[in-house]
PDB file of the backbone (N, CA, C, O) and the ligand in Angstrom, with CONECT records:
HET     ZN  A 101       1
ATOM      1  N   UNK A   1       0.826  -1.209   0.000  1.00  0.00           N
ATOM      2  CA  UNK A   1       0.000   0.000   0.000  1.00  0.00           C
ATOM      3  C   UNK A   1       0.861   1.259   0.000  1.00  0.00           C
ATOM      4  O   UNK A   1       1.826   1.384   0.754  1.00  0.00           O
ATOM      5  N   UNK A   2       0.508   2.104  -0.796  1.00  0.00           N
ATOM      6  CA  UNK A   2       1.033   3.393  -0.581  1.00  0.00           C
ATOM      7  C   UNK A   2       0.407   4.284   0.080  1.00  0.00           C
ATOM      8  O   UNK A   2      -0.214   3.885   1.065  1.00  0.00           O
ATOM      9  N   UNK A   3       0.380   5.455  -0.182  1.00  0.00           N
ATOM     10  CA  UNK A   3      -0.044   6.548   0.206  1.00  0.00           C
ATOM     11  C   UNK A   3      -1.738   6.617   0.124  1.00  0.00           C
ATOM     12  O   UNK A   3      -2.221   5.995  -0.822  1.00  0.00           O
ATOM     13  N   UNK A   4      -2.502   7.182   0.856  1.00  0.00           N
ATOM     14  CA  UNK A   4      -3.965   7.212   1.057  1.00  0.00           C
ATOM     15  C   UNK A   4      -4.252   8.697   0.395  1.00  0.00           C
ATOM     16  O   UNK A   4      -5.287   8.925  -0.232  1.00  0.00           O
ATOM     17  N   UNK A   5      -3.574   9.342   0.533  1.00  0.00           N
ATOM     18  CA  UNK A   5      -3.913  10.671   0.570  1.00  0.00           C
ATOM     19  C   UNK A   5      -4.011  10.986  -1.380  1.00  0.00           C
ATOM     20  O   UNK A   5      -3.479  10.705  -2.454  1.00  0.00           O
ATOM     21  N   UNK A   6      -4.953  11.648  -0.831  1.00  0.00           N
ATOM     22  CA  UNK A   6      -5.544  11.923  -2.389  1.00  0.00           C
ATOM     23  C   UNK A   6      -5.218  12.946  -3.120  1.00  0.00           C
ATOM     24  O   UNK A   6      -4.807  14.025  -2.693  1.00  0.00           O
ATOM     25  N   UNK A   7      -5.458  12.520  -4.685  1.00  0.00           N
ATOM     26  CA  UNK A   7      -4.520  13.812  -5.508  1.00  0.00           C
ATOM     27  C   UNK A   7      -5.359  15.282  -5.841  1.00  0.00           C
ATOM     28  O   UNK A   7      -6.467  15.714  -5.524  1.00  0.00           O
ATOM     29  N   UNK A   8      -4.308  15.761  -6.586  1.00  0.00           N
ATOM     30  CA  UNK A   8      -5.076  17.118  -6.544  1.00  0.00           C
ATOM     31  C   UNK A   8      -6.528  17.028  -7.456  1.00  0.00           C
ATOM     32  O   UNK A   8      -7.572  17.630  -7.205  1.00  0.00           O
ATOM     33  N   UNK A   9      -6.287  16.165  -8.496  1.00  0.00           N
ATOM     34  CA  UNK A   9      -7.151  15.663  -9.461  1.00  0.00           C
ATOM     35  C   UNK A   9      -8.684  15.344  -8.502  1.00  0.00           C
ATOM     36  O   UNK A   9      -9.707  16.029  -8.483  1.00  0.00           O
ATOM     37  N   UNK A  10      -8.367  13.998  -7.725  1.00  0.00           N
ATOM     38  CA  UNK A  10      -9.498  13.446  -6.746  1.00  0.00           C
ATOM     39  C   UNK A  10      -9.877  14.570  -5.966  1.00  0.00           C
ATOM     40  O   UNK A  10     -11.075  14.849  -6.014  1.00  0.00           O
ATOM     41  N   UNK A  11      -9.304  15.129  -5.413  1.00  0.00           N
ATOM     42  CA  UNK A  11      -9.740  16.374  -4.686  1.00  0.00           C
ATOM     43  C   UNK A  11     -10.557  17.462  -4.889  1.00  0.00           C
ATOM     44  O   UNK A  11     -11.353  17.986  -4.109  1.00  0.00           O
ATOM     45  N   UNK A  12     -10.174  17.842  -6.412  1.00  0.00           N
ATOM     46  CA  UNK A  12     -11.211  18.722  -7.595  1.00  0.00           C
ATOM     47  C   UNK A  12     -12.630  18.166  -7.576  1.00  0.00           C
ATOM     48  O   UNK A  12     -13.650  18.645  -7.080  1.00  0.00           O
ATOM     49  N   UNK A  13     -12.404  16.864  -8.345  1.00  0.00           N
ATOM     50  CA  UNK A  13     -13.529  16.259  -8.215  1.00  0.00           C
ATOM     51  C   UNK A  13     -14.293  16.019  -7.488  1.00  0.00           C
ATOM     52  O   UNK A  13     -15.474  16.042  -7.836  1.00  0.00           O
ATOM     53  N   UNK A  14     -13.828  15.604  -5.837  1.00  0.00           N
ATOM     54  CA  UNK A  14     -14.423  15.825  -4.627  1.00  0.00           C
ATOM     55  C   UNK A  14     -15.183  17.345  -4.518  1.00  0.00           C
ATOM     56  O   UNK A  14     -16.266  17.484  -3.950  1.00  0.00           O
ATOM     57  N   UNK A  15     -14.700  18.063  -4.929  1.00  0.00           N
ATOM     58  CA  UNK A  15     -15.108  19.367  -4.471  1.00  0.00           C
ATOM     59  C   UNK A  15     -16.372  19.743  -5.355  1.00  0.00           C
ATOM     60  O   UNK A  15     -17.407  20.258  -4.933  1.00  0.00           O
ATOM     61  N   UNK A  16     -16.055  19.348  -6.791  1.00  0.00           N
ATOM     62  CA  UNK A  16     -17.278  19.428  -7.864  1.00  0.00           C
ATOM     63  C   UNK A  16     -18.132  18.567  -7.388  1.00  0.00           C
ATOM     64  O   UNK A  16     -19.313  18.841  -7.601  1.00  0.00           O
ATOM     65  N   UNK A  17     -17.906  17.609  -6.809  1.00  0.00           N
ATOM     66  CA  UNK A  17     -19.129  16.868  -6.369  1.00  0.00           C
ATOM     67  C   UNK A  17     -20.052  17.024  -5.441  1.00  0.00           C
ATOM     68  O   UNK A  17     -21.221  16.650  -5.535  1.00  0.00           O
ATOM     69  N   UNK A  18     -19.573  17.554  -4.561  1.00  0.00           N
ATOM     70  CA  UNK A  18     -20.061  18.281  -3.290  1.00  0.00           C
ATOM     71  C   UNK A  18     -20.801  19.709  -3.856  1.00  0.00           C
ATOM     72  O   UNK A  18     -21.903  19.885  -3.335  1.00  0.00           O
ATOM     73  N   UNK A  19     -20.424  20.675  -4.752  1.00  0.00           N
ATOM     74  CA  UNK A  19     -20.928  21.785  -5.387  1.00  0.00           C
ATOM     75  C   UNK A  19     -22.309  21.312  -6.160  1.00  0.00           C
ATOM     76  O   UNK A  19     -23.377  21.912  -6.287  1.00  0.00           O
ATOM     77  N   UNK A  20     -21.974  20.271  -6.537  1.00  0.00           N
ATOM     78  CA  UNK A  20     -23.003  19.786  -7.399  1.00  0.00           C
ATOM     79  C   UNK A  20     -24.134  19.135  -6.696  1.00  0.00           C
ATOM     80  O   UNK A  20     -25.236  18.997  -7.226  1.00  0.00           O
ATOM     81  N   UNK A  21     -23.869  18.766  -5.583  1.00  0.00           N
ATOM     82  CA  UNK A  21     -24.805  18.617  -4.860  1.00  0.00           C
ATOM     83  C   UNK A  21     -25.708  19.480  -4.109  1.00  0.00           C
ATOM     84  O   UNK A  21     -26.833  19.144  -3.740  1.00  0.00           O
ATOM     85  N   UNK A  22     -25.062  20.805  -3.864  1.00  0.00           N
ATOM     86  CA  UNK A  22     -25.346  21.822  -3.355  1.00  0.00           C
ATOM     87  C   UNK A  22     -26.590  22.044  -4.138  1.00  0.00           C
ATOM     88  O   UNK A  22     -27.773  22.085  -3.800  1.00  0.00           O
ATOM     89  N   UNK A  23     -25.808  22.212  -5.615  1.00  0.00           N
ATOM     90  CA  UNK A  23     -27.006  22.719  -6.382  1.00  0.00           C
ATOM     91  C   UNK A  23     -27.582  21.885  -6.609  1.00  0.00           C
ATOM     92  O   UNK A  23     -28.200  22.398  -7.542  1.00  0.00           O
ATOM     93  N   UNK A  24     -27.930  20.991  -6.558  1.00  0.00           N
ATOM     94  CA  UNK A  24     -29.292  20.305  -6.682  1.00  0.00           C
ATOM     95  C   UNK A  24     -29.961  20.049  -5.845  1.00  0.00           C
ATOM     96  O   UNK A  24     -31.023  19.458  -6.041  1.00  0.00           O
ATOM     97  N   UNK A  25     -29.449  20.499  -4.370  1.00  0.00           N
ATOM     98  CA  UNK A  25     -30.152  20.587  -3.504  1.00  0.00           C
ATOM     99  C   UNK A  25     -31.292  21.750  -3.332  1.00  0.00           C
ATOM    100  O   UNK A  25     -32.422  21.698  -2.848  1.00  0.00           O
ATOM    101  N   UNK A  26     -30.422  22.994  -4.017  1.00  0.00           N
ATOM    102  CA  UNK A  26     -30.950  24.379  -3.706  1.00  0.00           C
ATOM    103  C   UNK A  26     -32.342  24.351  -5.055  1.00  0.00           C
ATOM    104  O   UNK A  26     -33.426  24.932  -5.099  1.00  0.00           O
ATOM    105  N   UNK A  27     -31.729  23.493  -5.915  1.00  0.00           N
ATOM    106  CA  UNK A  27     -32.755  23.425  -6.978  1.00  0.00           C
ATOM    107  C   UNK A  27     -33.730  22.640  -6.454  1.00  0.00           C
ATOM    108  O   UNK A  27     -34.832  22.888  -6.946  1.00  0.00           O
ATOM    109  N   UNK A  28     -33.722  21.471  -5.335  1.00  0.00           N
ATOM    110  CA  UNK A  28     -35.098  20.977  -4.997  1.00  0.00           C
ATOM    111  C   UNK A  28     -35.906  22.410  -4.197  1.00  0.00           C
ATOM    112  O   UNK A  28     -36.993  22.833  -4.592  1.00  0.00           O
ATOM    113  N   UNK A  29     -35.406  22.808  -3.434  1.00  0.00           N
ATOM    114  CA  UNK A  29     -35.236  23.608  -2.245  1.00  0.00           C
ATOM    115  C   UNK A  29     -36.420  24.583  -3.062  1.00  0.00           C
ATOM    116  O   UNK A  29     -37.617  24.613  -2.776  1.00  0.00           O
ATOM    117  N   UNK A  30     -35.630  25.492  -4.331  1.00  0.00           N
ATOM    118  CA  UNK A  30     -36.514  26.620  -5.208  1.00  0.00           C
ATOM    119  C   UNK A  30     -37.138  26.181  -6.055  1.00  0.00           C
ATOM    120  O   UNK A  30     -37.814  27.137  -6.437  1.00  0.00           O
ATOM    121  N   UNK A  31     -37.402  25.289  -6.676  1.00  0.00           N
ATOM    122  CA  UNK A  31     -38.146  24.818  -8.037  1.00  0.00           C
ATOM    123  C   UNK A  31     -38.959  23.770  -7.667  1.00  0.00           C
ATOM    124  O   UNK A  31     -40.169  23.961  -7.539  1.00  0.00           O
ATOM    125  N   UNK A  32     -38.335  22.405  -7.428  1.00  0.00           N
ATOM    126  CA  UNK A  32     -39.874  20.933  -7.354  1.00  0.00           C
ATOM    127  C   UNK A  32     -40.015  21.227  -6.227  1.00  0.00           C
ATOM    128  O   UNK A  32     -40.875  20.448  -5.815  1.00  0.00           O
ATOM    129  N   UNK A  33     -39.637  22.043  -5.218  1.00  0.00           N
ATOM    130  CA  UNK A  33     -41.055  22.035  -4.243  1.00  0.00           C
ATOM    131  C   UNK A  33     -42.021  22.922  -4.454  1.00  0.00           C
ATOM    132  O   UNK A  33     -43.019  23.015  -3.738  1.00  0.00           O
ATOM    133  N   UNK A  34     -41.726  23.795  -5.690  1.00  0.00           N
ATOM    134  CA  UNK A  34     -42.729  24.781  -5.549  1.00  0.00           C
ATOM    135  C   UNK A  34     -44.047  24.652  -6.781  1.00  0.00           C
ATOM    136  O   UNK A  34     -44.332  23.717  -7.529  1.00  0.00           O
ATOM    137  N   UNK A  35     -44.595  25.848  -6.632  1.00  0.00           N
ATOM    138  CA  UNK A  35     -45.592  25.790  -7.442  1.00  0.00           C
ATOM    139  C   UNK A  35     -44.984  26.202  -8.765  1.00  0.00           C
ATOM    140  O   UNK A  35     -44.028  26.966  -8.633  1.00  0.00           O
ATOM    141  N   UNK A  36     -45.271  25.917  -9.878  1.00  0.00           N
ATOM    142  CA  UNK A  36     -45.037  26.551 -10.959  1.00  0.00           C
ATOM    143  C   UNK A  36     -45.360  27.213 -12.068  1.00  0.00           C
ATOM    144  O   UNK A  36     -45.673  26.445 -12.978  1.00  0.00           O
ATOM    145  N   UNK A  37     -45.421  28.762 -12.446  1.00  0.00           N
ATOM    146  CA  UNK A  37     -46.286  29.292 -13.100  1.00  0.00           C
ATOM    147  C   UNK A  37     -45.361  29.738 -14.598  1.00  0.00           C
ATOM    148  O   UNK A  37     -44.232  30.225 -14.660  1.00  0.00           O
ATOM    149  N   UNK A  38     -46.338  29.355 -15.761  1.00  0.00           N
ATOM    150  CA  UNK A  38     -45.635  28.958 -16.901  1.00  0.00           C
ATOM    151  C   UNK A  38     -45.230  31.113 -17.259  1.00  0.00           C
ATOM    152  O   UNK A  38     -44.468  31.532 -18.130  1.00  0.00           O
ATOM    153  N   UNK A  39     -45.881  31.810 -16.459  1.00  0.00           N
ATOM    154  CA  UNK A  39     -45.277  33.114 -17.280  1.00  0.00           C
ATOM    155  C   UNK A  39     -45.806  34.233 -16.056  1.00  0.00           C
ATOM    156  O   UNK A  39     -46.705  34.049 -15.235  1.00  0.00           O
ATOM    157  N   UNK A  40     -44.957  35.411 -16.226  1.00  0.00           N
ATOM    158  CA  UNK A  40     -44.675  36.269 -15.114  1.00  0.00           C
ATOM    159  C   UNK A  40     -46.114  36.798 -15.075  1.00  0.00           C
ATOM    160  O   UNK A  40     -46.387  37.504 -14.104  1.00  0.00           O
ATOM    161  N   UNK A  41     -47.285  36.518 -16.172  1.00  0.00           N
ATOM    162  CA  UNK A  41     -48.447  37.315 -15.288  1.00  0.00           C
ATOM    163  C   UNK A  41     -49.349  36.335 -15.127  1.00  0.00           C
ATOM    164  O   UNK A  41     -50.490  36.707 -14.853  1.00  0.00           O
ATOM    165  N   UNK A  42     -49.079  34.791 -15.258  1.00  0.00           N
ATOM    166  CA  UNK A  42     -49.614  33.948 -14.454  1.00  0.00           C
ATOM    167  C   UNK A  42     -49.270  33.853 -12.382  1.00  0.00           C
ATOM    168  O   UNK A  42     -49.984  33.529 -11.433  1.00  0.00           O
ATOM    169  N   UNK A  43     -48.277  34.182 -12.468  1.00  0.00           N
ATOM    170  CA  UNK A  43     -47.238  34.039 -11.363  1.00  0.00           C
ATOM    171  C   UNK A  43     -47.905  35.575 -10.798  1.00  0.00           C
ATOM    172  O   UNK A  43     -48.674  35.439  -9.847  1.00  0.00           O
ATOM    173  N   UNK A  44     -47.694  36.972 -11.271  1.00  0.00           N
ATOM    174  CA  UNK A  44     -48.241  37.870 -10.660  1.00  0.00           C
ATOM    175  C   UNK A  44     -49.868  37.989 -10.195  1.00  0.00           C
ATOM    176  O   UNK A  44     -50.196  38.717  -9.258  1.00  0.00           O
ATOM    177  N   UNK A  45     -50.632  37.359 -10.796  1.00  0.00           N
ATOM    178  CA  UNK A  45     -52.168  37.064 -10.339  1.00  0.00           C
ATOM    179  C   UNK A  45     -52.298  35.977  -9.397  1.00  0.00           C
ATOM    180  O   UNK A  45     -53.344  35.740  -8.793  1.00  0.00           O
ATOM    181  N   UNK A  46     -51.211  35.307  -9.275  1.00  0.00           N
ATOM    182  CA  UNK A  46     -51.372  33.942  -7.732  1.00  0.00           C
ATOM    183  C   UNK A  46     -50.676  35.538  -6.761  1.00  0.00           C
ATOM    184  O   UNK A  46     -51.293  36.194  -5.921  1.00  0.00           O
ATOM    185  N   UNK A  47     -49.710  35.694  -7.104  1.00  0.00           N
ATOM    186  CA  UNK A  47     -49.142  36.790  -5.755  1.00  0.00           C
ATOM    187  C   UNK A  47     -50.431  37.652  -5.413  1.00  0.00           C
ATOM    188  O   UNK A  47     -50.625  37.832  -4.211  1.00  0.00           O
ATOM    189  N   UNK A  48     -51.424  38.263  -6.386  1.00  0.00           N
ATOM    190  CA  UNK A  48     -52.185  39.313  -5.971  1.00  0.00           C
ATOM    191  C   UNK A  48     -53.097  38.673  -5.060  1.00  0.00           C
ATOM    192  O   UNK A  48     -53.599  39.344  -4.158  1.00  0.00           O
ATOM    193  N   UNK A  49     -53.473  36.978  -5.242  1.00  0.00           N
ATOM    194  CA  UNK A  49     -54.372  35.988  -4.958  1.00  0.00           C
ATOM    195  C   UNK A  49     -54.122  35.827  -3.268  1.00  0.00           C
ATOM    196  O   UNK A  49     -54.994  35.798  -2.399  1.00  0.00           O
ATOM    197  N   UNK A  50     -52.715  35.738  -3.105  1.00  0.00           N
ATOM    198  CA  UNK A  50     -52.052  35.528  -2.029  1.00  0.00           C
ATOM    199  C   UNK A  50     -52.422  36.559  -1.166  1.00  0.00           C
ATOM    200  O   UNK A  50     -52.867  36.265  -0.056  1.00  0.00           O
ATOM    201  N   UNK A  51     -52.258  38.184  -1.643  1.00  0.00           N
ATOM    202  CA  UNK A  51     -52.491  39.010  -0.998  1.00  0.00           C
ATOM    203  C   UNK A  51     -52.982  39.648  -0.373  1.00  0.00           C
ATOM    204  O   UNK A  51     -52.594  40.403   0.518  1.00  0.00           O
ATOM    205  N   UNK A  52     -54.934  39.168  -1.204  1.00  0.00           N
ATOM    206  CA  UNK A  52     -56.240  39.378  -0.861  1.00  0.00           C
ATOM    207  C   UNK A  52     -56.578  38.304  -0.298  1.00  0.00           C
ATOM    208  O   UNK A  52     -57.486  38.596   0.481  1.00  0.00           O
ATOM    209  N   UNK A  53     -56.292  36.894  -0.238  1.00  0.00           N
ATOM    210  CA  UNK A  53     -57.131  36.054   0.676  1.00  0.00           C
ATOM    211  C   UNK A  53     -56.180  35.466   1.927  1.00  0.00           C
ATOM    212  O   UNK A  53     -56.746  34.911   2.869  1.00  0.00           O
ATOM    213  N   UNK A  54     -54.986  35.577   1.916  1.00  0.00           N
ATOM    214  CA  UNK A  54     -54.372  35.532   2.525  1.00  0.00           C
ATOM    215  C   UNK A  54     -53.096  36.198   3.429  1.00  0.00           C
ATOM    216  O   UNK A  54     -52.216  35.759   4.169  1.00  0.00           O
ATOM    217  N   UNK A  55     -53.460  37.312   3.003  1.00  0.00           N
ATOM    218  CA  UNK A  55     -52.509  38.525   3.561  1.00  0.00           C
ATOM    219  C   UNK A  55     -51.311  37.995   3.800  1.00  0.00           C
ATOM    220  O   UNK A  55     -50.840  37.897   4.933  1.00  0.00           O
ATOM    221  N   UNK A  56     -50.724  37.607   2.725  1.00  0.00           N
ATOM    222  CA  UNK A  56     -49.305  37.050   2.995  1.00  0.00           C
ATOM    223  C   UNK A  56     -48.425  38.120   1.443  1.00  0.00           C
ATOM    224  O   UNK A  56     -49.047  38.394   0.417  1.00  0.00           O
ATOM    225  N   UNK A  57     -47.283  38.437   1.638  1.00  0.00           N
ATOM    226  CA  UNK A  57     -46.899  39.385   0.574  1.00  0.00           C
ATOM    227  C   UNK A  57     -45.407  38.498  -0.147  1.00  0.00           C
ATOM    228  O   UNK A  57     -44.346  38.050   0.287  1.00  0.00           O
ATOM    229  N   UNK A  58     -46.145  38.600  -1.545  1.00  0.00           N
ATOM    230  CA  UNK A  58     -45.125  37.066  -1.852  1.00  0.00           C
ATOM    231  C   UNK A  58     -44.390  38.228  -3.093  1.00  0.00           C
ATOM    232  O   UNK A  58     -44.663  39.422  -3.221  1.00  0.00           O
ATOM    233  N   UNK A  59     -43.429  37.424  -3.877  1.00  0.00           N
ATOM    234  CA  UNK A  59     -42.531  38.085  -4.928  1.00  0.00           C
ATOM    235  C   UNK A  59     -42.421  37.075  -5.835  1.00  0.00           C
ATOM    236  O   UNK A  59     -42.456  35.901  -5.466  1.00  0.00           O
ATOM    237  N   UNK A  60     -42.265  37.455  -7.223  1.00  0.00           N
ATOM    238  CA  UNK A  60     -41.799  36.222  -7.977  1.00  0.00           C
ATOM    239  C   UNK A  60     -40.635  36.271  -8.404  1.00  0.00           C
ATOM    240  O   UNK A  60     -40.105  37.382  -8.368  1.00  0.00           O
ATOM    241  N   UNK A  61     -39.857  35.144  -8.937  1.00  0.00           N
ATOM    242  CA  UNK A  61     -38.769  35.160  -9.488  1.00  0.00           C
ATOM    243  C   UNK A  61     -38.909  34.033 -10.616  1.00  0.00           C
ATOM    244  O   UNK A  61     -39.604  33.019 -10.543  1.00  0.00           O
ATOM    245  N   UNK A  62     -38.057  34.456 -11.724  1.00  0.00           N
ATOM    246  CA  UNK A  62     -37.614  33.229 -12.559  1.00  0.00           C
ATOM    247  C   UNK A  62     -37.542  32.561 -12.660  1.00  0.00           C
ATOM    248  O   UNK A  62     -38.665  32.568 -12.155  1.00  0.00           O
ATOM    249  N   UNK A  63     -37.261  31.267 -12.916  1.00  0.00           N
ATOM    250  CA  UNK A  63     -36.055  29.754 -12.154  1.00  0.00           C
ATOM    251  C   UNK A  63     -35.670  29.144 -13.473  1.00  0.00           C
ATOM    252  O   UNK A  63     -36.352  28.662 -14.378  1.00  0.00           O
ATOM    253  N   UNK A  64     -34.223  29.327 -13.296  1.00  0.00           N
ATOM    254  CA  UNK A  64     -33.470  29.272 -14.649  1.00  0.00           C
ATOM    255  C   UNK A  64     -33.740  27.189 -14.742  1.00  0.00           C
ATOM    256  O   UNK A  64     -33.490  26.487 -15.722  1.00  0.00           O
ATOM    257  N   UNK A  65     -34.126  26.865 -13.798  1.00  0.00           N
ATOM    258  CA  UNK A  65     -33.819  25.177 -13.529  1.00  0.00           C
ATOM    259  C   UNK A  65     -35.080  24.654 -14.692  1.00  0.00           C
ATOM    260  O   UNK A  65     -35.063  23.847 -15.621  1.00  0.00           O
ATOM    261  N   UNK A  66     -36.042  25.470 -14.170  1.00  0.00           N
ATOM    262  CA  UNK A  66     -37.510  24.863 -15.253  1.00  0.00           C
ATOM    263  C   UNK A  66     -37.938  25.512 -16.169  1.00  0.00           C
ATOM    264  O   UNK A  66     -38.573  24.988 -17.084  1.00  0.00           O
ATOM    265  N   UNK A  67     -37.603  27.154 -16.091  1.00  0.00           N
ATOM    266  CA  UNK A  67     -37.801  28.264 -16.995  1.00  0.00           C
ATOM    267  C   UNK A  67     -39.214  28.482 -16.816  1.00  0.00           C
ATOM    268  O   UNK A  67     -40.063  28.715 -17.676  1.00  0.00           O
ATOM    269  N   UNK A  68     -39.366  28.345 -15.260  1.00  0.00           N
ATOM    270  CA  UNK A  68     -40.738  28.872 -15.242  1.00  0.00           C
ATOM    271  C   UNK A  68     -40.886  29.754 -14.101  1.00  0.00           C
ATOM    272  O   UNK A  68     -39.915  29.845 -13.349  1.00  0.00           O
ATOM    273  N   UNK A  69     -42.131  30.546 -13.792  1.00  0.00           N
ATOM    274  CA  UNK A  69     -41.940  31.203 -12.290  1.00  0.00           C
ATOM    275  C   UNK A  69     -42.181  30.901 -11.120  1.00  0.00           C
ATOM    276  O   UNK A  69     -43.055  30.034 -11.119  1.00  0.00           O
ATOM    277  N   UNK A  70     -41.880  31.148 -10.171  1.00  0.00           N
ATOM    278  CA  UNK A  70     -42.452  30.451  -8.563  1.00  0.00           C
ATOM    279  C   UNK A  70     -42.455  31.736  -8.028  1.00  0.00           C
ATOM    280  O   UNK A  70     -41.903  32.723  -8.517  1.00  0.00           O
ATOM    281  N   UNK A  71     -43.124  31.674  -6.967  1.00  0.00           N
ATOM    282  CA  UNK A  71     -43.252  32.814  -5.791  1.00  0.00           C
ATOM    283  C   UNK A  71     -42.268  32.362  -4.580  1.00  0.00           C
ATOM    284  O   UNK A  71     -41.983  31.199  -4.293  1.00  0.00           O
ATOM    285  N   UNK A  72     -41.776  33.643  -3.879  1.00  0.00           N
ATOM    286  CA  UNK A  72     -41.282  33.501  -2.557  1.00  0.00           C
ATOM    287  C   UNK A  72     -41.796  34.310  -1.383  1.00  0.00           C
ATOM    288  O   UNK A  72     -42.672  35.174  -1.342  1.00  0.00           O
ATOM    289  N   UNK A  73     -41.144  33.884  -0.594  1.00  0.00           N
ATOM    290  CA  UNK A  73     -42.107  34.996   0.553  1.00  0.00           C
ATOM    291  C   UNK A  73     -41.054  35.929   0.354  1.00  0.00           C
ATOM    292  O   UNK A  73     -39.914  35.634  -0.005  1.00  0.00           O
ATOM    293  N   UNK A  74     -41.708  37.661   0.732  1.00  0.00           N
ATOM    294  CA  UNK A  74     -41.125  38.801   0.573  1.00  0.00           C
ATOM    295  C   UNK A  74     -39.953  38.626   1.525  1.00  0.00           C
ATOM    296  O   UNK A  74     -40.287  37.677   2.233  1.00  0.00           O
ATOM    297  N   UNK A  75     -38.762  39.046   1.908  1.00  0.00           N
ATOM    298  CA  UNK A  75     -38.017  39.080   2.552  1.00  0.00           C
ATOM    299  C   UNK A  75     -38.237  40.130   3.515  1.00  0.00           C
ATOM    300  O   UNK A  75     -37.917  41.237   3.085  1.00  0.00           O
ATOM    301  N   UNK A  76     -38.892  40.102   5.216  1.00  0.00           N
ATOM    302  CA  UNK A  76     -39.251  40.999   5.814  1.00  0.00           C
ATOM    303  C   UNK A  76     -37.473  41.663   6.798  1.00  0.00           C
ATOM    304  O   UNK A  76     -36.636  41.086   7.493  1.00  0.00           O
ATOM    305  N   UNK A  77     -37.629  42.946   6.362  1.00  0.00           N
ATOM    306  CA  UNK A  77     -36.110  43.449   7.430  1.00  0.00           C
ATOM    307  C   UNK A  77     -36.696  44.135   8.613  1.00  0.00           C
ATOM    308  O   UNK A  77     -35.961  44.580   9.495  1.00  0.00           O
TER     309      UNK A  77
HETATM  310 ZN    ZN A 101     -38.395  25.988 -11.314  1.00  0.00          ZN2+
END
């Protein structure tokens, strides 16, 4: 046996792998858990929907993952 310790090569890859997991985590996280609205004024009439029956104040965004829109909650400071 030689040496255990891993090369710079394995190490890269370790690291891309772990990144890559990230993001597909963050992509379950923003996209398949959410709802999905095929265009920004489908997506803006659920937010207005949100607003009047549920007094909750939502935002939409993009999502480059499905190319469709989802809502988030507003970010309160
Ligand atoms: Zn999505």
């Amino acid at each position: 046996m030689t040496t255990t310790q891993l090369t710079d090569a394995e190490l890269t890859r370790e690291i891309r792998e772990l990144l890559e997991r990230e993001r597909l985590r963050q992509w379950v996280r923003s996209c398949l858990s959410k709802c999905r609205y095929s265009s920004a004024n489908r997506a803006n009439a659920a937010v207005r929907r949100a607003r009047l029956r549920r007094r909750v104040v939502l935002r939409t965004y993009y999502c480059e993952h499905c190319g469709g829109w989802h809502l988030t909650k507003q970010v309160q400071r």
